[in-house]
N, C-alpha and C positions, 0 to 999 in steps of 0.2 A: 316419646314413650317407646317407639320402636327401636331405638338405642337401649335401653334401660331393659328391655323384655329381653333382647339381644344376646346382650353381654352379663344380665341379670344384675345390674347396679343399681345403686340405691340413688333415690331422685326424688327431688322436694318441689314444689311448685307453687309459686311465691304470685299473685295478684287479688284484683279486688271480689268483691263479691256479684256470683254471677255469672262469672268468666269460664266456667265450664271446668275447675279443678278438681270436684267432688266426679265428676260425670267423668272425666279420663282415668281416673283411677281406678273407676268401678270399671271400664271397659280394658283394664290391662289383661285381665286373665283370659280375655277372648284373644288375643294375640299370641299369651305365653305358648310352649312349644308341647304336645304332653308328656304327663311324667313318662319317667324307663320304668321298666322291672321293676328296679333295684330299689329308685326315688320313692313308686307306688309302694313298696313293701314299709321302706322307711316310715315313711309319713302314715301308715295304717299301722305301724307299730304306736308311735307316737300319741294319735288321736285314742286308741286301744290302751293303751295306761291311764289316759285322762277320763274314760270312760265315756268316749265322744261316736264311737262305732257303732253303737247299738241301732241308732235312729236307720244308719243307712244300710248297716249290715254287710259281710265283704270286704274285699282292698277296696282299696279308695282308687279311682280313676281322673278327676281333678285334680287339679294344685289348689293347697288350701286358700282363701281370701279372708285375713282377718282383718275389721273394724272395731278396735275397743274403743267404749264410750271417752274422754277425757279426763272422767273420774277415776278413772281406775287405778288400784294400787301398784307399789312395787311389787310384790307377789304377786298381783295376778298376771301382771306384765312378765317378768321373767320365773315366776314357779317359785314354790316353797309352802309352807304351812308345816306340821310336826310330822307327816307322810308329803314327802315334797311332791309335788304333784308337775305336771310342764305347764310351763305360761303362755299367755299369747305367744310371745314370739317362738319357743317354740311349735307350736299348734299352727305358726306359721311356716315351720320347715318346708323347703322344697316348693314355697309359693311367696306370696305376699303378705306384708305388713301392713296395713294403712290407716295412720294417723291424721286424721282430717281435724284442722283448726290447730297444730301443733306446738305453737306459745301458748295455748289453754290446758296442757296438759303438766304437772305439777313438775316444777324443776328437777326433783331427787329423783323421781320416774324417770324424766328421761336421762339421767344421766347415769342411770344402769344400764341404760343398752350399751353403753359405751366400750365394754369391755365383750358381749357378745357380737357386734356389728366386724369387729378386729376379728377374735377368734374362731367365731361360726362355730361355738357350742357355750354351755352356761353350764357353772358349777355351783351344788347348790349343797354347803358342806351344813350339818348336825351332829348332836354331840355323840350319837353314835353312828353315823356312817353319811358318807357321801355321796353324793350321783350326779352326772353328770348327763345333760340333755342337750341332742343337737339343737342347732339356729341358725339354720344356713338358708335368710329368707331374704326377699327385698325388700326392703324399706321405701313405702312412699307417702310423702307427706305434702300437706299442703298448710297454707297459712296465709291468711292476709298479710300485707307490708306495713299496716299502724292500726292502734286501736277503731278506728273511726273505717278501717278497708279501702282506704285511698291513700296512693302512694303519693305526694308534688305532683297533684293536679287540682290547679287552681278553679276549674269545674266541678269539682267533688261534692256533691250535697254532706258530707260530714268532713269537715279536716281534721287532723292532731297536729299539735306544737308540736315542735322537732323533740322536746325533753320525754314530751308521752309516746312517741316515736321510738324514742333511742331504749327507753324503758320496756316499752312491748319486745323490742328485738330483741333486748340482753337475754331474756326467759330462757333465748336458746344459747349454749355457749358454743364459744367456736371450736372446741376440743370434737363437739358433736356434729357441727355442721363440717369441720375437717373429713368427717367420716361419710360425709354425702358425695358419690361422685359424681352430679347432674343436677345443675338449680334451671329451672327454668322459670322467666316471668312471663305470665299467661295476663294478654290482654284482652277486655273485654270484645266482645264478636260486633262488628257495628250491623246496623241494620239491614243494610242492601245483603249481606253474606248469610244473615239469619232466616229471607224474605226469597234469598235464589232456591231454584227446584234443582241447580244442578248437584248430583250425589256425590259424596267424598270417594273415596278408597275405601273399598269391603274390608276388614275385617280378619275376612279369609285370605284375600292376597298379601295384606301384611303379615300376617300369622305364617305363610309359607316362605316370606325372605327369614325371618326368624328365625325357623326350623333350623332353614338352610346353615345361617351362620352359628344358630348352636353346634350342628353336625359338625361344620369344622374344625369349631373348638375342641368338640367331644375328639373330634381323633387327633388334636394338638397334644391334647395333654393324658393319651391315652396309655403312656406310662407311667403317669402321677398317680397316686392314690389322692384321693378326697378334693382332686381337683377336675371341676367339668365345665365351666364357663369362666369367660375372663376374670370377671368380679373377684373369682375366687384367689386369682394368683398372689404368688409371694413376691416376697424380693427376688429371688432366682427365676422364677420362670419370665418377670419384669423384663431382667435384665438378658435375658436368653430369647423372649419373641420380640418385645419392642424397641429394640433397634431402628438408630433412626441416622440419618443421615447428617451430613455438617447443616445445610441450613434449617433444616426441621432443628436440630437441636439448637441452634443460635435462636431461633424465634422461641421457643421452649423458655430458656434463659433470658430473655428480654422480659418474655411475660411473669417469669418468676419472680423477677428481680422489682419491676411495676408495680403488681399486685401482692407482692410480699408474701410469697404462698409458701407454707410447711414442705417438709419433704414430704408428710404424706398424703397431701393434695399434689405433688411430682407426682409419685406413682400412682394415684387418681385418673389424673390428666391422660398420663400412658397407658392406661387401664381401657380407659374412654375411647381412645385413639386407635388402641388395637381393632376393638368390638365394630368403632365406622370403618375401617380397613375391611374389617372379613365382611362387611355389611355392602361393601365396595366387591368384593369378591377381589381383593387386592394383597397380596401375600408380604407385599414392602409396609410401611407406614410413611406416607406423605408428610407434606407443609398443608397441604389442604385438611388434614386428617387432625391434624396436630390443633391448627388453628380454631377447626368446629370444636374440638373437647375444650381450647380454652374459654372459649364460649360460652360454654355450662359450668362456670363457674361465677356466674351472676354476684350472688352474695359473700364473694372474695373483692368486688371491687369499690371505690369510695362513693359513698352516695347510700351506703345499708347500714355498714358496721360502723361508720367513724373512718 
């Protein structure tokens, strides 16, 4: 999750029920960095069209945290109606998205984010006039790995056949999970770790390595317009900070070649890669760097999709 808050990428979180996916999610925005000026203006423009200011009164000083129900439609997800109004994901600008139980959420829904998650704004054309709403949010999702919540564990008090397995998964297509750069599988907490009195990592001192590697980014791309953390780059600035050395890129290439990964799970990877570098306070990008991002790419590998 300190990856993901980091570099601001979008990250799904694939285990049983239980395992604490719903509870990380909600604790991402205690880590995020806070908004700039600029973000806090944005995002109080945003909410102030939808008519979502009034309760709090003032800019906004949070990054937003949305949870829509599973129900929800394609307009309310990405905006529209005959005064197009912003949708969730925008109302997520400059925060979080989070989709909890993400194969319960209706196929056509999600495969409108598809062209917002690429571009980082939504266009929302009528017969007389168009507008256009930013969407430059993270995406986190989470899901069981079979109907039953247990992945090929022959302890499971519920199993699924591999067919109602393979059928739960498809819901999501891989056009969309191409667009996720961080799968994590969250195993359940066993006992003795749930039962110790010793306390994890605050909070606050995660939230201060964060800062720190937004800050670098921020003045990485401090001649770019519309770009301010990793997540956000293009193919040019890909190809301009994550440079990588010959064996980083031969491992790069074994894993592609292995896992069969699109080009745009490549610049994923090196997306990923950059963000543990600055997270490293390391200005090269490693083999070591290289090899954790391919890592988080769990449901690229055989054993999920086919």
């Amino acid at each position: 999750m300190e990856i993901a808050a980091a570099g601001g990428h979008n990250i799904i979180l694939i285990g049983p029920p239980g395992s604490g996916k719903t509870m990380l999610a909600k604790r991402l925005p205690s880590i995020l960095p806070p908004l700039t000026i600029n973000e806090a203006l944005e995002t109080t423009k945003i909410h102030s069209v939808a008519g979502r200011t009034k309760e709090k009164g003032g800019i906004m000083t949070s990054r937003p945290f949305r949870s829509p129900h599973h129900t929800i439609s394609d307009v309310a997800l990405v905006g529209g109606g005959q005064y197009p109004q912003p949708g969730e994901i925008s109302l997520a600008h400059n925060g979080v998205l989070f989709l909890d139980e993400l194969p319960e959420f209706k196929r056509s829904v999600l495969e409108v984010m598809r062209q917002p998650l690429e571009d980082r704004d939504v266009t929302i054309s009528r017969a007389r006039f168009t507008v256009t709403y930013p969407s430059s949010f993270m995406l986190v999702a989470s899901m069981n790995p079979s109907p039953g919540g247990y992945f090929n564990d022959p302890d499971a008090p519920v199993t699924s056949s591999p067919a109602e397995m393979q059928r739960y998964l498809s819901k999501i297509s891989g056009p969309l999970l191409d667009r996720i750069d961080i799968h994590i599988e969250v195993t359940p907490v066993p006992f003795d770790k749930l039962s110790e009195d010793r306390k994890g990592e605050s909070s606050i001192i995660i939230r201060e390595r964060v800062t720190q590697a937004r800050k670098l980014q921020s003045k990485r791309f401090e001649t770019f317009e519309n770009i301010h953390y990793n997540a956000q780059m293009g193919v040019k600035q890909i190809r301009e900070f994550c440079r990588l050395d010959e064996a980083s890129l031969q491992l790069l290439k074994t894993a592609m070649e292995r896992l069969n990964l699109s080009a745009r799970a490549y610049d994923r990877i090196l997306k990923v890669s950059r963000t543990i570098a600055d997270l490293d306070n390391s200005e090269s990008i490693t083999g070591n760097h290289i090899s954790e991002a391919i890592q988080y790419r769990s449901l690229d590998r055989d054993g999920w999709f086919g």
